[in-house]
Structure formats: structure tokens, C-alpha cells
N, C-alpha and C positions, 0 to 999 in steps of 0.2 A: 501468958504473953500480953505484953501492953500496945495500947492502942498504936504507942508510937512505934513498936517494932514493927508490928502489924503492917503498917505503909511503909518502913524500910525495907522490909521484904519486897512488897509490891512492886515497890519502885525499883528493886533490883529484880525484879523478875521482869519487869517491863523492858527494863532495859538489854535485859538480855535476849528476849524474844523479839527487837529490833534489830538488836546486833546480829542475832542469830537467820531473820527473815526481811532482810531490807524491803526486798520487792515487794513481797507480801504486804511489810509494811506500807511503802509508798503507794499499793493503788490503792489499800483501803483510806487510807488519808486524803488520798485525790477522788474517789468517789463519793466519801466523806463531805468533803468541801462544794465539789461538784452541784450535790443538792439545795445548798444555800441560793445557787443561781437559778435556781427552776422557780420557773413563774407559775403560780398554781392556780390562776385567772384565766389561762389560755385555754379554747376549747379542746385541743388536745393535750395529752396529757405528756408525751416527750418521757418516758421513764424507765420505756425498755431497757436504757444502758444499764441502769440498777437493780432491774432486775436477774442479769448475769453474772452479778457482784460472787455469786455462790459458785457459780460453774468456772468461772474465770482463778476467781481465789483456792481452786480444789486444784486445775492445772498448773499454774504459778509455783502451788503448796508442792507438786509431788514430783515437779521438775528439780528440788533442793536436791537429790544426790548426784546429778548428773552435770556434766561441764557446760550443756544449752542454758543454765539458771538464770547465769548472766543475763541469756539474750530473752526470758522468759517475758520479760514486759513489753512486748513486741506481741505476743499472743490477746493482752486485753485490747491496747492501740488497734490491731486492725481490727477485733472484733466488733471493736465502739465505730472504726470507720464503717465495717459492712453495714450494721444497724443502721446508720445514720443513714447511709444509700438506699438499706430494702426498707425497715418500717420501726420506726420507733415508738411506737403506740405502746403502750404497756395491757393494753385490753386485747392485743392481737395477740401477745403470745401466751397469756393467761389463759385464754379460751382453746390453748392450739394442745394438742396431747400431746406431742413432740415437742413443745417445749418442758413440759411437767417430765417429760420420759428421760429426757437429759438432765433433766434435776437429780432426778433420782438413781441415777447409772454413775453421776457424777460422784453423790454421797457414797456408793459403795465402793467407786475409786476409793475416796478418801479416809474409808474407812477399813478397808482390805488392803491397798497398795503397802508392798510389790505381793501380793499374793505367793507368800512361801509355802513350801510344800507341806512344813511341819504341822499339825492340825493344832496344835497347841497352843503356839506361836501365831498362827493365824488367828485362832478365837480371839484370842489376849489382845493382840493390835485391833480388833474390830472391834472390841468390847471396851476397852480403854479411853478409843477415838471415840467412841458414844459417848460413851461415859463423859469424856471431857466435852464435848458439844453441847449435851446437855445442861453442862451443869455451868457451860459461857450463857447461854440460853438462857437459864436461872438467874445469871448475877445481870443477864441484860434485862430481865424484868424487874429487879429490885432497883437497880438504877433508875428506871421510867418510873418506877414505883417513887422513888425519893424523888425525882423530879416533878414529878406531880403535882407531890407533896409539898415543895419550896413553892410550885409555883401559887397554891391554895390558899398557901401562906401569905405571900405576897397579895394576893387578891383581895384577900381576910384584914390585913395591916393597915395595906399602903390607898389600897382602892383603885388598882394598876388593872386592866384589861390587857392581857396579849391577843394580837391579832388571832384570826386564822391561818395567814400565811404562816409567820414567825411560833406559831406553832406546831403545824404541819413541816417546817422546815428543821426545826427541831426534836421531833421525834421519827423524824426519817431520817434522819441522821447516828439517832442513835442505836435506830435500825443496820444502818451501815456501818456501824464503826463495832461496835460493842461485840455482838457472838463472834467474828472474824480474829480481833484481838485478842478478847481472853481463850478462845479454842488456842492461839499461839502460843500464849500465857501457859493455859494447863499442860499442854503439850511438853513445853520447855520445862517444867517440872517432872513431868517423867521422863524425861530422854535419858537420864543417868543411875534411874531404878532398877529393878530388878522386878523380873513378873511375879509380881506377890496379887495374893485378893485379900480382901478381907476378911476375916471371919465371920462375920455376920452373910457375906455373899455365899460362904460354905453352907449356914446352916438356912438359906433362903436355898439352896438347889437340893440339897439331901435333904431336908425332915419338909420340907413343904412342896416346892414343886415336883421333883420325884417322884413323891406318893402319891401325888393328886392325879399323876399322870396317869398311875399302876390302877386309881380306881377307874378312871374314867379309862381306859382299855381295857377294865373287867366289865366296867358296862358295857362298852360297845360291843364286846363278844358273848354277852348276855344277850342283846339284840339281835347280834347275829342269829342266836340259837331261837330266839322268839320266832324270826323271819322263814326258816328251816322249818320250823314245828308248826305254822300256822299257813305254810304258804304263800305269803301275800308279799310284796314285794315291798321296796323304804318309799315313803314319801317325799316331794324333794326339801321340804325343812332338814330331812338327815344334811342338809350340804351342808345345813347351819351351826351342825355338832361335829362333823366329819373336818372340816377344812379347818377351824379353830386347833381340834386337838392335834395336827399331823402337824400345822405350822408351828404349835409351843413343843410338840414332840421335837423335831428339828433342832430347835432353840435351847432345848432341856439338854437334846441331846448331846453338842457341841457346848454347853456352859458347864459339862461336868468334867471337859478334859481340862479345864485352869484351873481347877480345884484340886487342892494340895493332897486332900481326904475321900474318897468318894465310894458310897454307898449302894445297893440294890443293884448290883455289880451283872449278879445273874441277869435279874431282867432286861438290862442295859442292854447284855449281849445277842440276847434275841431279840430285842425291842424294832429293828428296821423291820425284820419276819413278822411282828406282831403289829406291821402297819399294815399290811398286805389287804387284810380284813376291813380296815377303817375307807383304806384307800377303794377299795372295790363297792364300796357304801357308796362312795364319793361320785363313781363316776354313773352309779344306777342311779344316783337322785338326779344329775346332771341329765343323763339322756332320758329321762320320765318328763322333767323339766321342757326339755329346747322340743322332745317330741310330741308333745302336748301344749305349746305355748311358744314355737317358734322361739326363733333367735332376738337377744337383744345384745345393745354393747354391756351390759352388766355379764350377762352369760359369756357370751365372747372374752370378757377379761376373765371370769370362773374357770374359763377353758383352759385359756392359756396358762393360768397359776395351775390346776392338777397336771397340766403335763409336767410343768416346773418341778412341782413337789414329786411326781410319780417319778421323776428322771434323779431329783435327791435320793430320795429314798429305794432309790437301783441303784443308785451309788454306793450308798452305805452297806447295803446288802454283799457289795465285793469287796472285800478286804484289798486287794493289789491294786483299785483304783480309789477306796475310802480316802478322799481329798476335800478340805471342805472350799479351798481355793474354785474346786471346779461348780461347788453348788452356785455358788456366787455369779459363776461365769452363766452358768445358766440360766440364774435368774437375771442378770444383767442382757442374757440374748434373748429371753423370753420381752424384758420390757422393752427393747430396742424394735422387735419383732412387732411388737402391739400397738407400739406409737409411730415408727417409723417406713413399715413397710405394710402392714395391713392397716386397713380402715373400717375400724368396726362399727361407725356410724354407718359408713355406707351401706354394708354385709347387713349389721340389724332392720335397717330400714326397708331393704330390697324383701328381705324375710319376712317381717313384718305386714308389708305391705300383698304381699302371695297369701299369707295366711287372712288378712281384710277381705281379700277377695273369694278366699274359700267360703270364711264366715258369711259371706254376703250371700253366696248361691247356698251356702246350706240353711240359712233361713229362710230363703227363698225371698229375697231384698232387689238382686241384680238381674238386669234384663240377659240380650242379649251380647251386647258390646260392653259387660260388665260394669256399666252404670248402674246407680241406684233407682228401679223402680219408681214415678213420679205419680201411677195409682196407689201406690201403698198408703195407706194412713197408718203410721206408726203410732199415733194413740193407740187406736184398737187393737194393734198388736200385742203392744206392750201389756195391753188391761188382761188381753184371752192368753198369754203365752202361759204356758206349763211350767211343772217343776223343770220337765227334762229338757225344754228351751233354756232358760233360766241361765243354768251357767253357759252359754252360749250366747245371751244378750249382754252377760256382766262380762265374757270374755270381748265380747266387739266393742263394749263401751274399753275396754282399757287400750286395746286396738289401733282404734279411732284415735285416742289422744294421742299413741305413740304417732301413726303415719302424718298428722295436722300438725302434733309440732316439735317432731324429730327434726326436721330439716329447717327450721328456723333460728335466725338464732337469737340468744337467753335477752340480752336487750334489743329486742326488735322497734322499730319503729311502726306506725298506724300505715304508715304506704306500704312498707315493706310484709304486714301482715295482709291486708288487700289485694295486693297482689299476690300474693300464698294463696290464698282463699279463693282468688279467682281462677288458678290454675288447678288446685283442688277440683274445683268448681267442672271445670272442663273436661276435667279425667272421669269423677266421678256423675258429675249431675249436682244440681243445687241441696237435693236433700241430706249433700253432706255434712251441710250447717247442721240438718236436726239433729243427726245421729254426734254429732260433736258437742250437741250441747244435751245429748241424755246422761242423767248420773241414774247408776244403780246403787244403793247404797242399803241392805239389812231390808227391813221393812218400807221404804221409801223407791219411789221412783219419779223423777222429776225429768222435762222435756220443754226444754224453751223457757226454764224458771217456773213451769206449772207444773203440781203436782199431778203422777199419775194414779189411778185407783188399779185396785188388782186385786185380788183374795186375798192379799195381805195387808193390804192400805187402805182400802178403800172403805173400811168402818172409822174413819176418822178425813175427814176433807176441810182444808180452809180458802176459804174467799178474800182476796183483795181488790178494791177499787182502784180502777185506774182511772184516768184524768178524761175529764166530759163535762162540757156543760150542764148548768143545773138552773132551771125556772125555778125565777122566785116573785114571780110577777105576783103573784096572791100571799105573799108573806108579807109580815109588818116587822118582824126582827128575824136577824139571822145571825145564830150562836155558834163561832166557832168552838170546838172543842180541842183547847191547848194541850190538856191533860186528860187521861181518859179517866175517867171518872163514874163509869157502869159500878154496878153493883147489883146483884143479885136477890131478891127482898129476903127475907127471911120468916121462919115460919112462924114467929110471933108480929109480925106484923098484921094487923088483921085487916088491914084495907087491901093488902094485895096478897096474891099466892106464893110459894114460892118459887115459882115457874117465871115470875113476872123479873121483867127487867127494868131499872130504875136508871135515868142520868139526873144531875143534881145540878144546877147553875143556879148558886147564893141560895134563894129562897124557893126555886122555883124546884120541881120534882117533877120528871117527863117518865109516865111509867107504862109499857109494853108489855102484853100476854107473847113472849118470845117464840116460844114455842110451837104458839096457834097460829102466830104470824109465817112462818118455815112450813107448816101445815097446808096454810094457804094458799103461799106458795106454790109446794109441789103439785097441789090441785088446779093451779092454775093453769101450770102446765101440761094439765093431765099427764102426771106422774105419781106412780105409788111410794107413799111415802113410807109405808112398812114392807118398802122389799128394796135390796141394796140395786145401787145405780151404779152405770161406767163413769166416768170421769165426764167422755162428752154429752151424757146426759145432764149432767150433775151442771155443767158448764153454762146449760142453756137458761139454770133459773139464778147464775149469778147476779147480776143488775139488780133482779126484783128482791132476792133476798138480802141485799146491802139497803135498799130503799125502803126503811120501816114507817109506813102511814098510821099516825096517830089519830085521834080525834081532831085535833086543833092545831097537828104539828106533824111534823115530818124529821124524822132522825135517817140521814146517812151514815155508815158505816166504814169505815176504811179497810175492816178485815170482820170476818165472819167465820166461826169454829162450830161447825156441825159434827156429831157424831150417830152412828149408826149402833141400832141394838133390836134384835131379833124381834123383842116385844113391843115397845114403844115406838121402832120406827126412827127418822133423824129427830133429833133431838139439838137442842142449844149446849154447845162447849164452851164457849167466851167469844166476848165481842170487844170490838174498840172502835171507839165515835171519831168520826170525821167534822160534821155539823148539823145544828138543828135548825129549823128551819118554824117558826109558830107564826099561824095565823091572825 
């Protein structure tokens, strides 16, 4: 076919998916348009109306069989009037779940309506309407794509700058116009087909997903039999093999009835019986999960999808109600459910926040009116806690972050966090800040940005200098150090050991018995230097061991890496200069 047929086509296809969708036409043209007049300088951002461009164009689209069509552009008009009256922010409804949840209730409109009873018939329109969305989707990137590209061009040639505005006006635009259209486009090219697939779609459902599916339900009921023969119950990662394969099960299931050919016929027809097992994984990872780790909104949405799938796959299990119309309907009241009448922010948080407070009396943190104990020294805690504390300090550190910043929201401002914090503040007691800023992480444990020592951390400590005046009343040069420029001597040098530590400025060589210096240190302290320290011992000889006295000179340190070993005692890890200071 030649190029030039190619947009003969086009342009008769276009033309027909105008003729055929005026309305449709006419608002994506005027939302289109629309955008040109948005000022993208203003502090708010006025965009919510374009952001219903999808929900609006799904009812417009599937009012076509019915006599209201006509009056169908009457539905975006007063939508754009309410917005304008309650909030046109486009960050309000982004952030709102109810508006994502009507996104998505919408698309299964559009992609199920009228929802016939035939199971066949149904996959086909649902798969077809994908199918063509997708593949608007695709030519709207190639589009931005080639636009880009001219504009690169342009830039490259001519030496032409586009604005920001007139840039941003023109790729939101092509946002609005482009997948709306050609979904109308492809659309109109099948309305006069006949429900065929592909061949290549056949041999993608029988020789590849089919089978993968038969292995992966021979594993799961391998597991099964592991879990029977050993006693011990699924961990909740099984959610993370269980829920994948019931929802491509589902999927496989339903894309073998548009297949002209279809294979593993047997297993097909016991296949909803052979979920029974995967599903009942499902819901013991689930309740190991929420009973062990309380509720969150992630769980809360887990929940509500296994009831969805568990209610699918009861379906299929009955031949006289095997409908896939009704999956649909289910999962369209499961998401309506989630976003529109429950509040699983709130529910995870309330949860959450009971389970902060158990953790707090079971480590024994919270007094009597369930504040945070203000004698506790959590260093010390943290250094002597046990294995069997352990996961119970990593479980309230995750906790903590969820109750502090669950309830704020993602762009907070500095008052707006202040204020959190000082209501925090009043619930719990001030030492909620510590416990919000503890990480446990592997080997590491840090509180306030300092690291904590513990039998597991604590043969490796580093020191930073913080900001303090520094007498230089008896120095005659003071050498900042831009680059760190330590180095370690080596064992053929024979003026120094290799213990010794050198800095180098041009000519000059500033060398330090490192080692002996850390030594003295802890002596000074009266601290044993061959038996390991807590953290707030360790703390007390900061200062002196950043401050290394020379002969003739004086080097400060900005950071300090001491390490611990049974035999030797702390020992020098790496240093980095701050400045020296010579007499």
C-alpha cells in the first residue's frame, strides 16, 4: 500500500468517526482548544475540567444507542459548571481515591457496555475495546514522539527556543485530542467486522499461557502438599504468587472462549475447583499478614480484591450463573466500595495507631496515659536490646512512620508539618521525634542521624565534627583542607610505620602515630581500649579524637572511622581533614 493510500484511508476513516460521533467529537475539540487558554504562570493550576476529559467521553461514547445522545452534551456542560463551583484544582482530585475509583469504573463501562449475557461476546467487546485503546495510546506516543522530533529539529536549524508555556500547551493538548480520537477511529473500523482473532492470539493463549498456567497450579499444589507434610503454615509473600496467578487464571480463563481453536480443554473444566487451593493460600497469607502487622490501606485494598476474585471464581464454579458480565459488576462494586464508601486511610490509621500503642507498652516505652516514657534513654535501649526485642523495635520503627505521616498530606508544607508534630507531640510526649527519626536497617542502627552501637554494629563506629569554635591564637598558618588528602604510610617507607598517618600540603608532610593517638584517647577517658564500648561511651571521646595534636601542629578531623578487633583493641579505619592548624 502507498503512502498515499495510507492517508486516504485515514482521512476516510476520520471522517467517518465524525460523522458517526459528533458529540464525542465536539467536546474533545473544545477541550482540545480549551487548553490553549490556560495560563500555566498562575498559582493554581485550574485543570480539573481536563482531567474528566475520560469519564465524561466514556458517557457521551455509550449514550450512542439511545434517543438522550442528542442531549448527551448537556452531561459534560454541567459537569465543567459543578467543578467550576466545588474545586478545580487538578492536585485535589489526583490525590482523592474517588476520583481514581471513577476512572476506573468508568473504563470498564467502556469497555464491557451493554454487558450481554453471552460470555463470548462479552470477552470479545472487552478485549477488542482494549485492544483499540491501547493501540490510540500507541499512535498518541508516536505522534509526541515525531513532534519532538520536528521540534529538535527546529531548534538544531533555525536556533528557535519554544517557550515553556507553548510547550506545555501543546503537549496537553495532544494529550486531549489524540487517544479520544483514534480509540473512535479504531472503533469505527471494527463496527462492520465480524469477531475474528488472530492467529497469533490463538497460539499466545494455547501453547504459552495455558501451560504456564497448568505449571504454576502444579506448583501451587506441590506447596500445598509441602505445607500438609511439614505442618507449618504459608508465609505472607505466598500473597505475592497466589493473587498473580488467580487474576491471569481469570484472564486465561475468559480469553480462551474468542478462540476459534482451544486447547487443555480437560483442565479448563476443572480449573475454577483447582483455584480453591491457590485461593485458601490467599486468604492464610492475608490473615498471618493483618494479624501480625495490623491493618493498612495496601491490605485493606488486598482484602477487598480476594473477596472480588473469591466471588469470581464462585461464579465460575456455577454453571447456571457462569456470567462474566457479573465478574465485571463485581469488581466495578468492589472498587466503588473502596473509594466511595469506605475509608481505608482512616480504618489503616485507627489500626495502626492501637497496634503503636500495644508496641509501646510491650517494650515497655509508655507510661501511664500512654505517652512515651521521658526517663527512657533509648540509646541504651537500642544498644542492650535482644534478638527477641529486635523484630519488635524494626516492627515500631515502621509503625512510627506509618502513624507521623499517614495523616499528612504527600505535598505538605513546613507549618503544616509543625503543626502534625506538635499534635503528635501532645498525644504522645516529645520523644516522639526520637523514635520517628530511629532507622533500623541490617546491621545499622541510627537515632537522631547518630549511629547506634549494638553486637552487631558496634565493631565499626564513625565520628563527625560538628560546628565549634576553634583557638588559633598560638598558630602562625592555618591550612584548610579542600581535598582530603590523608594517606596511610606504607611499609617501605622507613621514616614512618605503617600505622602512621600522613596529610601532604605541596611540600609540607604532617605525620601522626594514628593509632597511638585513639589509644590515648581512650586512656584519657579512662576507657578500655581492648573491650568494646556502647555508643554513649564511645560518644564521650568524640571531640578529642577528631582533635589530633602534633608536634608543631594540630590537624582536625571532619570524620573519624574507628574499628574494633578482639586483639588490638580500636584501631584507625579512615580519616578525612577538616584543617591544620601549625605553630
Amino acid at each position: 500500500m502507498s503512502l498515499a493510500t495510507f492517508f486516504q484511508q485515514a482521512k476516510q476513516q476520520i471522517k467517518s468517526a465524525v460523522s458517526a460521533h459528533p458529540i464525542e467529537i465536539l467536546m474533545i475539540v473544545t477541550f482540545t482548544v480549551g487548553i490553549w487558554f490556560v495560563d500555566w504562570n498562575l498559582e493554581k493550576d485550574h485543570l480539573a475540567y481536563w482531567l474528566f476529559e475520560s469519564i465524561l467521553f466514556a458517557v457521551v461514547y455509550l449514550s450512542r444507542p439511545y434517543a438522550w445522545y442528542r442531549f448527551s452534551w448537556l452531561v459534560p456542560l454541567a459537569t465543567i459548571l459543578a467543578i467550576w463551583q466545588f474545586n478545580d484544582s487538578a492536585e485535589f482530585y489526583l490525590t482523592n481515591p474517588k476520583f481514581w475509583g471513577a476512572q476506573f469504573i468508568a473504563l470498564l463501562l467502556l469497555c464491557g457496555f451493554p454487558f450481554v449475557k453471552n460470555n463470548q461476546a462479552f470477552t470479545y467487546r472487552n478485549f477488542t475495546n482494549l485492544f483499540h485503546l491501547a493501540l490510540a495510546i500507541a499512535v498518541w506516543g508516536l505522534i509526541v514522539g515525531l513532534v519532538a522530533a520536528i521540534e529538535a529539529s527546529i531548534r538544531a536549524l533555525f536556533n528557535v527556543n519554544f517557550s515553556r508555556s507553548f510547550d506545555g500547551h501543546l503537549y496537553s493538548s495532544l494529550v486531549i485530542l489524540c487517544p479520544p480520537l483514534f480509540f473512535l477511529v479504531f472503533q469505527q473500523r471494527q463496527s462492520n467486522t465480524e469477531m475474528t482473532v488472530h492467529r497469533i492470539f490463538e497460539i499466545l493463549v494455547n501453547i504459552i499461557l495455558a501451560p504456564a498456567l497448568m505449571i504454576f497450579t502444579l506448583l501451587l499444589y506441590v506447596y500445598v502438599g509441602k505445607i500438609i507434610s511439614v505442618g507449618v503454615l504459608p508465609k505472607g509473600m505466598v500473597a505475592n504468587i497466589a493473587l498473580p496467578y488467580l487474576l491471569s487464571g481469570l484472564a486465561i480463563y475468559a480469553l480462551r472462549s474468542i478462540c476459534a481453536q482451544t486447547r487443555w480443554n480437560l483442565f479448563f473444566k476443572y480449573y475454577p475447583y483447582l483455584a480453591i487451593a491457590p485461593l485458601v493460600l490467599l486468604w492464610l497469607a492475608i490473615e498471618r499478614r493483618i494479624g501480625a502487622y495490623a491493618w493498612t490501606e495496601q491490605r485493606i485494598y488486598l482484602v477487598a480484591l480476594a473477596f472480588a476474585i473469591t466471588i469470581a471464581y464462585g461464579i465460575l464454579m456455577l454453571p447456571k450463573i457462569r456470567q462474566y458480565r457479573l465478574i465485571s459488576g463485581v469488581v466495578m462494586s468492589a472498587v466503588f466500595a473502596m473509594t466511595w464508601l469506605v475509608n481505608p486511610q482512616e480504618i489503616a490509621y485507627q489500626s495502626q495507631n492501637s497496634r503503636f500503642q500495644e508496641l509501646l507498652h510491650k517494650l515497655d516505652l509508655a507510661d501511664e496515659q500512654g505517652k512515651i516514657r521521658n526517663d527512657i534513654n533509648l540509646v541504651d535501649r537500642l544498644e542492650t536490646m535482644n534478638a527477641n526485642e529486635r523484630e519488635d523495635w524494626i516492627e515500631l520503627e515502621h509503625v512510627t512512620d506509618y502513624v507521623v505521616f499517614n495523616t499528612i498530606s504527600i505535598n505538605y508544607s513546613s507549618t503544616e508539618w509543625d503543626k502534625h508534630m506538635e499534635q503528635l507531640v501532645q498525644t504522645y510526649g516529645e520523644k516522639i521525634k526520637d523514635l520517628n527519626s530511629m532507622s533500623i536497617y541490617e546491621d545499622e542502627i541510627r537515632l537522631n542521624g547518630e549511629a547506634i552501637g549494638t553486637e552487631n554494629n558496634r565493631y565499626h563506629k564513625n565520628f563527625k565534627q560538628s560546628a565549634q569554635p576553634i583557638d588559633i591564637e598560638n598558630y602562625r598558618t592555618l591550612i584548610h583542607t579542600t581535598t582530603h588528602r590523608f594517606y596511610q604510610a606504607e611499609p617501605d617507607d622507613t621514616a614512618k610505620e605503617p600505622h602512621h598517618l600522613c596529610f601532604l600540603e605541596e611540600q609540607d608532610k604532617y605525620c601522626i602515630d594514628i593509632n597511638a593517638h585513639i589509644k590515648q584517647r581512650f586512656q584519657q577517658h579512662h576507657v578500655d581500649n581492648m573491650q568494646i564500648q556502647s555508643d554513649s561511651v564511645l560518644q564521650m571521646l568524640k571531640e578529642d579524637l577528631l582533635k589530633i595534636q602534633g608536634d608543631d601542629f594540630v590537624i582536625y578531623l571532619s570524620e573519624l572511622g574507628i574499628s574494633f578487633d578482639p586483639k588490638t583493641g580500636y584501631t584507625y579505619n579512615f580519616a578525612f581533614g577538616d584543617f591544620i592548624l601549625q605553630k
